[in-house]
C-alpha positions in Angstrom: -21.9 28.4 40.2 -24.5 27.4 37.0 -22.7 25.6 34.3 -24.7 25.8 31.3 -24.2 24.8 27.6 -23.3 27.8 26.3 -20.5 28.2 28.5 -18.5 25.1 26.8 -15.3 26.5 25.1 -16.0 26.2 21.5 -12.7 23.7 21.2 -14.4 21.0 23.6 -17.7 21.7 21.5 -15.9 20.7 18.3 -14.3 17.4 20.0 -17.8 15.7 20.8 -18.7 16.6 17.1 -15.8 14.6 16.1 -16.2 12.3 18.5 -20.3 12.0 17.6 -19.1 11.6 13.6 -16.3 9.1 14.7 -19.3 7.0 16.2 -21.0 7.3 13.2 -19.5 5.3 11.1 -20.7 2.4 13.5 -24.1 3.0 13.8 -25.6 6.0 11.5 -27.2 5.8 8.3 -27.5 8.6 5.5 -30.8 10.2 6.4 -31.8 10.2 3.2 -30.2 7.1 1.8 -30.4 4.1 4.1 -28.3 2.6 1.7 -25.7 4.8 1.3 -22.2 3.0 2.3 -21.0 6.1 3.7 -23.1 7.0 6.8 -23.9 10.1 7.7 -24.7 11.9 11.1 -26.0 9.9 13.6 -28.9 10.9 15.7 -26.8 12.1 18.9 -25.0 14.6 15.8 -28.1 16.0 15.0 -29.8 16.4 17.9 -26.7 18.6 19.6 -26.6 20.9 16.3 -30.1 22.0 17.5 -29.4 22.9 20.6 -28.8 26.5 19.7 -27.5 28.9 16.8 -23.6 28.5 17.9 -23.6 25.0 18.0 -25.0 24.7 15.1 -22.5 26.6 13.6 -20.0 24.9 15.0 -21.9 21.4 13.6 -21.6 22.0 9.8 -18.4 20.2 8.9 -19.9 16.8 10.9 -23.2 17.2 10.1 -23.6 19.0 6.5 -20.2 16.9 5.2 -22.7 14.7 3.1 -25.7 16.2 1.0 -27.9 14.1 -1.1 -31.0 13.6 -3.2 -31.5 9.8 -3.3 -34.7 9.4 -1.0 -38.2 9.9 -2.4 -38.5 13.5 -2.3 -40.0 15.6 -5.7 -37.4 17.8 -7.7 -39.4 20.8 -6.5 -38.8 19.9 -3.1 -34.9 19.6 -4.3 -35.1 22.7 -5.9 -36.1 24.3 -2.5 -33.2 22.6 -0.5 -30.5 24.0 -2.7 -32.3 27.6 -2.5 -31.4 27.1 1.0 -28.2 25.8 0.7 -26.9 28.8 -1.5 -28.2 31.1 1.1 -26.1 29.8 3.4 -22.0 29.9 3.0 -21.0 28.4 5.8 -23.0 25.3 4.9 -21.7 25.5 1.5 -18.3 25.6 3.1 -18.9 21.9 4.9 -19.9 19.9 1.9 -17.6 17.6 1.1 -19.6 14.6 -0.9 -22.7 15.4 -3.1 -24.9 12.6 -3.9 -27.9 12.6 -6.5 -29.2 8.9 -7.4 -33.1 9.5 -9.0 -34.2 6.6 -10.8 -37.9 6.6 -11.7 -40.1 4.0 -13.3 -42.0 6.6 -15.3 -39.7 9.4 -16.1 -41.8 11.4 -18.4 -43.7 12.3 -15.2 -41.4 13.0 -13.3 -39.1 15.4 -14.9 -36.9 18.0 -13.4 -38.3 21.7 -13.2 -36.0 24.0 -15.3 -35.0 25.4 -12.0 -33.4 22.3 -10.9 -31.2 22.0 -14.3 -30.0 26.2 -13.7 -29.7 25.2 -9.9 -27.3 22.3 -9.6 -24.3 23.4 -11.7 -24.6 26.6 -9.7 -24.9 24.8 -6.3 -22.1 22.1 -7.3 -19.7 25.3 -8.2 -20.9 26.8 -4.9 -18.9 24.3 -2.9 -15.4 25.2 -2.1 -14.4 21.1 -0.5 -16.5 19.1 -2.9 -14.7 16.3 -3.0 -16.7 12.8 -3.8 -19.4 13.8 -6.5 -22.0 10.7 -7.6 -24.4 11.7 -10.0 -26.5 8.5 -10.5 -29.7 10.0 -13.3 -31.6 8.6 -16.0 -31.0 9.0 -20.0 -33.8 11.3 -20.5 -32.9 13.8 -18.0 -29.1 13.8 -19.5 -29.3 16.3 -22.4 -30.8 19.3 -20.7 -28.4 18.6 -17.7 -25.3 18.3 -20.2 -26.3 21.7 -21.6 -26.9 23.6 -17.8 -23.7 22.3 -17.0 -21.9 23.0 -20.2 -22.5 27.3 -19.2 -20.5 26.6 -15.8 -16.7 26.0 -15.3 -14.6 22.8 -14.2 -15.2 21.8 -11.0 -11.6 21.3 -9.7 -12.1 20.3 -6.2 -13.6 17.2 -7.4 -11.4 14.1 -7.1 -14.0 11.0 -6.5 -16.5 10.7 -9.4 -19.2 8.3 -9.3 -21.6 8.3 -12.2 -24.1 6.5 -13.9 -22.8 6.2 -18.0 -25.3 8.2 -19.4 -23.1 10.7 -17.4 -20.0 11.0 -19.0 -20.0 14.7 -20.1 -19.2 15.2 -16.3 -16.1 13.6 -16.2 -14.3 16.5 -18.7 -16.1 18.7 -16.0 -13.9 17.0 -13.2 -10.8 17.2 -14.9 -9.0 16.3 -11.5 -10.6 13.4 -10.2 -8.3 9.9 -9.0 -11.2 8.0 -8.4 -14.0 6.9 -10.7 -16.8 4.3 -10.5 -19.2 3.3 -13.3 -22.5 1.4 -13.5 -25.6 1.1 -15.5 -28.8 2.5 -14.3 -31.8 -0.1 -15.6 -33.4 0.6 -19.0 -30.7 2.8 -20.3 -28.5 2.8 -23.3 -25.6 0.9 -23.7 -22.5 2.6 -24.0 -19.3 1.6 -25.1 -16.0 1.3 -22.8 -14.1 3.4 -25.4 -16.4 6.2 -25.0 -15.6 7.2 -21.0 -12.1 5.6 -21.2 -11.6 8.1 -23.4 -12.5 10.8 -21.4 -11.0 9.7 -18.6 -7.1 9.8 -20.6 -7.9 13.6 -19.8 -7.2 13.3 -16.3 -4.0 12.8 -15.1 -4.2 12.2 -11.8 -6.3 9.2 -13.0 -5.5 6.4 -10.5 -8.3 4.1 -9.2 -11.4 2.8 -11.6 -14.3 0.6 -10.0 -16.4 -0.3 -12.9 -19.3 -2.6 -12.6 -19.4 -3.6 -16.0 -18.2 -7.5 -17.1 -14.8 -8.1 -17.9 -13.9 -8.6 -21.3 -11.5 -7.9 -23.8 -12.3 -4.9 -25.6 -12.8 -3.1 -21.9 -9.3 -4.0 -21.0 -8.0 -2.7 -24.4 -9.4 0.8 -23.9 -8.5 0.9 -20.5 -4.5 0.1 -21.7 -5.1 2.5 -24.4 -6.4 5.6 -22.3 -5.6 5.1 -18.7 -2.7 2.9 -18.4 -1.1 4.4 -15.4 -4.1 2.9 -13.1 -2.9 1.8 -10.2 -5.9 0.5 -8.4 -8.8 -1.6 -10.1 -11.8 -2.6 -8.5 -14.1 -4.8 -11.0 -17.5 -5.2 -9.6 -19.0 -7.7 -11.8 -17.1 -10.8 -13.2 -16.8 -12.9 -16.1 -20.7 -13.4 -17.6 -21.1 -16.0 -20.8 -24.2 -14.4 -21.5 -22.7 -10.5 -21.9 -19.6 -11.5 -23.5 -17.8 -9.8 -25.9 -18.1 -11.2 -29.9 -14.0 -12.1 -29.3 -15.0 -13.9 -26.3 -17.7 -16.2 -27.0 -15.5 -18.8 -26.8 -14.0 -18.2 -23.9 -12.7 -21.4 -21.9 -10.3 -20.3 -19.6 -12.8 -17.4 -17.5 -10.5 -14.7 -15.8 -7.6 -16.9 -16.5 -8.3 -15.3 -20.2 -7.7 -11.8 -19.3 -4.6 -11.7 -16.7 -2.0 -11.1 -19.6 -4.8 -8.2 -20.4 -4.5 -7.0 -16.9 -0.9 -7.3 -16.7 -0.4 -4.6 -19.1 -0.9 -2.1 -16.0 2.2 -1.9 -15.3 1.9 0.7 -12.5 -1.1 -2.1 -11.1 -0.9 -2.3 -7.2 -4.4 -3.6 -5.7 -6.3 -5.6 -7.9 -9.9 -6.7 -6.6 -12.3 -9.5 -7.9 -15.5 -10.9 -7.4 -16.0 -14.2 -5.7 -15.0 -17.2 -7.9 -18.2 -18.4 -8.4 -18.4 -15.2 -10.6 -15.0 -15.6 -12.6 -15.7 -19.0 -14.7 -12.9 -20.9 -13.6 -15.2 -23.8 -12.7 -17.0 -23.0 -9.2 -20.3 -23.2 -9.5 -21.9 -23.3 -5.9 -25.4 -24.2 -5.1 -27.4 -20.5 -5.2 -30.3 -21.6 -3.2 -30.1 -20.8 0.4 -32.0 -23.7 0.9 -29.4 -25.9 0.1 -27.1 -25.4 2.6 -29.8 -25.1 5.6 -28.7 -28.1 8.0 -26.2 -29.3 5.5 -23.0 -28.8 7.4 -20.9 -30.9 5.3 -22.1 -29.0 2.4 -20.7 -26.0 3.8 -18.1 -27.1 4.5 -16.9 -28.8 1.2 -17.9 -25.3 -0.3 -16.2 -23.6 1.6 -13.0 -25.3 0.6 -14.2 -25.7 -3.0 -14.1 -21.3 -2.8 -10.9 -21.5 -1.1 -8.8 -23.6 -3.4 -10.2 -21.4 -6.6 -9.6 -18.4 -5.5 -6.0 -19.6 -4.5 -5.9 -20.7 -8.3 -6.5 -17.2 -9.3 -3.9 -16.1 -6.5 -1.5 -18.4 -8.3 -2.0 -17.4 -11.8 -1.8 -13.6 -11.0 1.4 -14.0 -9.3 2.9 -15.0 -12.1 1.2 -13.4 -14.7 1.0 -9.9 -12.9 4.1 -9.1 -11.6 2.9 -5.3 -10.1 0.3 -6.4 -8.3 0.9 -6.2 -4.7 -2.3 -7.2 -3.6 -5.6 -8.8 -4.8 -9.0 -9.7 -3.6 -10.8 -12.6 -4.7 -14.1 -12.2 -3.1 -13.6 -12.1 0.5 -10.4 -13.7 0.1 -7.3 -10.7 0.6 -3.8 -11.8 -0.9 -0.5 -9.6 -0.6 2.8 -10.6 -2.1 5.4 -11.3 0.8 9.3 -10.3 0.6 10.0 -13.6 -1.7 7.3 -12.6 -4.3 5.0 -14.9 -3.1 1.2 -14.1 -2.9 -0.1 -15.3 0.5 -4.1 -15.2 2.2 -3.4 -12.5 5.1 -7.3 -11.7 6.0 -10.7 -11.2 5.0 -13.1 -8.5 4.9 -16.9 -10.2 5.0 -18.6 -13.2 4.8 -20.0 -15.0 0.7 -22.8 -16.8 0.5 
């Protein structure tokens, strides 16, 4: 008796797709976005959803999860991709996380069509499980954007936002989102903390904030004004002199500064820093690679120089931030045992 393909029940056919996305998180890559932290199919995935019509089908939730526009494609070709994507429910159906990071070094020359601004509201309202949304795009493309999306209702599903600022009309289109990251794109505008805090007191399911923005006191206080019920803080980017804050010019004390700041978040649980070379507390490792290469005592004596800081700042929020449950100081991970006590339990990569 043949056995051929199509005669695999469909639920054995949907186990090696989860098995196949399961693998990918080792080894697969965003095919568009070799940077993008959260891989996408690998090439085993993609090769079994063109075996035929049915398994591709039966591929869409593994292989069309992700969708993005990050690699070095034109907006016209974009503009294309979404036609195709509208035409097609089911695919609609399987998107999950929507990714568009453009960033071009002349942007007068390379602006969107008018069909990509009419397109992308419609395509983002087109998918039922959107649930991550980054939108990563220059200032000049943000006013005609704003206005295509302002013709186009809330976009509900959305819980994970992840925007450049130039962005911020999209978070009062995501009135549901938990999770929201923050950065600045290169040659934009500045803009003040107040002005997406703000925005973001009009969500209330408001719970986990990853800025990458420096630490300073006028952040914290528009944070504790407009989201204090955070619960989770990830700051990307430390305490730098040079992009201080006017009330913190004179800053002596680094992060040390801002702890009775960050204690205000009283709901606080996870608090994550960067490595203490980047809190000015007074670590200050060698930055040259060269320095360390066949320097083992070096290494070493850094090593414990990183460790006994970042058990400083361990110390001080242990006192100082009584809700915190656990923090990360670089790669150093910190969790509060039954006595109150915050203790070094693991670590989660390597720091120069």
């Amino acid at each position: 008796m043949t056995f051929t393909w199509g005669d695999i029940p469909l639920d054995v056919l949907q186990c090696i797709f989860e098995v196949t996305a399961t693998i990918a998180t080792v080894e697969g890559s965003c095919v568009n976005d070799p940077g993008n932290p959260h891989p996408g199919p690998t090439n085993t995935a993609l090769a079994l959803s063109m075996v035929d019509s049915g398994t591709r089908k039966i591929s869409y939730p593994w292989v069309f999860e992700q969708a993005s526009f990050c690699d070095s494609s034109t907006w016209v070709e974009f503009d294309e991709r979404m036609k195709v994507t509208l035409k097609n429910p089911a695919l609609c159906r399987a998107i999950r996380s929507f990714k568009i990071h453009r960033w071009f070094s002349e942007p007068d020359a390379n602006r969107p069509t008018s069909m990509t601004y009419s397109l992308l509201p419609t395509l983002l309202s087109s998918l039922p499980r959107l649930h991550t949304l980054t939108f990563r795009i220059q200032d000049s493309f943000v006013p005609s954007f704003r206005s295509s999306f302002s013709a186009h209702g809330p976009l509900l599903t959305v819980s994970t936002l992840y925007i450049s600022l130039g962005c911020t009309f999209l978070i009062s289109h995501c009135p549901n989102i938990q999770d929201f990251e923050c950065d600045e794109l290169y040659q934009d505008e500045e803009v003040r903390v107040e002005t997406w805090a703000e925005e973001l007191g009009h969500c209330a399911g408001m719970r986990v904030l990853r800025p990458h923005l420096p630490i300073g006191s006028g952040m914290l206080r528009a944070l504790l004004k407009h989201v204090p019920q955070l619960e989770e803080i990830y700051f990307n980017m430390g305490v730098i002199a040079w992009r201080a804050e006017p009330e913190d010019k004179e800053n002596t004390e680094g992060i040390m500064k801002f702890l009775p700041s960050i204690a205000s978040f009283t709901s606080l649980r996870i608090l994550d820093l960067p490595t203490p070379s980047c809190l000015d507390i007074g670590f200050h490792p060698p930055r040259c690679g060269n320095a360390y290469f066949n320097n083992p005592g070096l290494v070493k004596r850094i090593a414990r120089e990183r460790g006994e800081a970042a058990d400083r700042v361990a110390g001080a929020v242990e006192v100082m931030c009584p809700s915190v449950r656990e923090l990360w100081v670089g790669s150093a991970c910190y969790k509060k045992d039954g006595r109150g006590h915050m203790r070094e339990v693991e670590s989660k990569k390597d720091e120069d």
